[in-house]
C-alpha positions as CSV (number, residue, x, y, z in Angstrom):
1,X,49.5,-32.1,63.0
2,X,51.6,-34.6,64.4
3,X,55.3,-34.1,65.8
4,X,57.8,-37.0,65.9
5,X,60.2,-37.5,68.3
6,X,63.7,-38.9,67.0
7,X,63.1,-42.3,65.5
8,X,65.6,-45.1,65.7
9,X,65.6,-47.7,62.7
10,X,67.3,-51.4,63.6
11,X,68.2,-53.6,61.2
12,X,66.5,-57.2,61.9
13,X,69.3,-57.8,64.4
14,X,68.4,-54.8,66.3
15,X,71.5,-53.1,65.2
16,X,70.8,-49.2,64.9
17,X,71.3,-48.6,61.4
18,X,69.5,-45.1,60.9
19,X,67.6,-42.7,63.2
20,X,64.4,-40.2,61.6
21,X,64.8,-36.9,63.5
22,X,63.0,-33.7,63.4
23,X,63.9,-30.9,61.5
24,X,65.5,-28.6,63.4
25,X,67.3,-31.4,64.9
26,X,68.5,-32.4,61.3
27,X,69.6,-28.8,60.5
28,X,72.1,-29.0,62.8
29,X,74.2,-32.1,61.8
30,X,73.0,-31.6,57.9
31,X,76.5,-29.9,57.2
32,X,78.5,-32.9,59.2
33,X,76.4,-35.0,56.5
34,X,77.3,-33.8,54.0
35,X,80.9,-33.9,54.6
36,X,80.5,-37.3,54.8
37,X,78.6,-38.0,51.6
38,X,79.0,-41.6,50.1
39,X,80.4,-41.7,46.7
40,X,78.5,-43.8,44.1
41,X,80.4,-46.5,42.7
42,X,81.2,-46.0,39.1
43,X,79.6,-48.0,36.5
44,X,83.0,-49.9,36.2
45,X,83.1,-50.4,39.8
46,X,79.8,-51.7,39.5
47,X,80.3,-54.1,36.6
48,X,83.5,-55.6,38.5
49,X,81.8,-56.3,41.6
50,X,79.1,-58.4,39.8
51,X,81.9,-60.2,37.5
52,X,83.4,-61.2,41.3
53,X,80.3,-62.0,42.8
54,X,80.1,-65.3,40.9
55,X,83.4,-66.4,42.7
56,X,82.2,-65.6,45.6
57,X,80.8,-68.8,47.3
58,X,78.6,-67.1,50.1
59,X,77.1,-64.9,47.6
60,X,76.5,-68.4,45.5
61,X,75.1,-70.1,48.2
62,X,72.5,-67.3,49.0
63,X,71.4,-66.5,45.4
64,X,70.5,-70.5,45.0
65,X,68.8,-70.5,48.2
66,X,66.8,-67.1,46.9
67,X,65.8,-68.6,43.3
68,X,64.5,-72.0,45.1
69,X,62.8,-69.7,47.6
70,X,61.0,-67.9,44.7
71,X,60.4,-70.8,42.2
72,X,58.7,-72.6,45.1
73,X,56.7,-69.7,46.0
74,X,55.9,-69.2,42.6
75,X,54.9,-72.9,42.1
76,X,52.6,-72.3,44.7
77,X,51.0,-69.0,43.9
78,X,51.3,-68.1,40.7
79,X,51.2,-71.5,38.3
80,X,47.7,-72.6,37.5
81,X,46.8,-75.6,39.9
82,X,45.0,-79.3,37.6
């Protein structure tokens, strides 16, 4: 059997953004979780957040840069070299 020790998980700036603790440890903050429960957005939430998204020039910017990423990848990898 192996026992873990509380885990921290950093977000590739090294910002804490989670932490994997032991059980009994988790028991006693699981009620302060669950006050704090995130709500899921609503499907109309959802839908006006993508109709935004193409306004938004940084999210623009990043979704080109993505796609070329992939299509190059793809050209590389995946597409039958003559």
């Amino acid at each position: 059997m192996t026992i873990l020790q509380r885990q921290f998980i950093n977000d590739t700036k090294g910002i804490p953004i989670g932490v994997i603790l032991p059980l009994d440890e988790y028991r006693w903050i699981e009620p302060i979780l669950k006050q704090h429960k995130r709500v899921p957005d609503s499907y109309a939430d959802k839908l006006k957040k993508m109709e935004q998204a193409a306004d938004d020039s940084r999210f623009m910017n990043d979704l080109h840069e993505v796609m070329s990423d992939f299509a190059e990848v793809d050209a590389e990898w995946w597409e039958a070299k003559r």
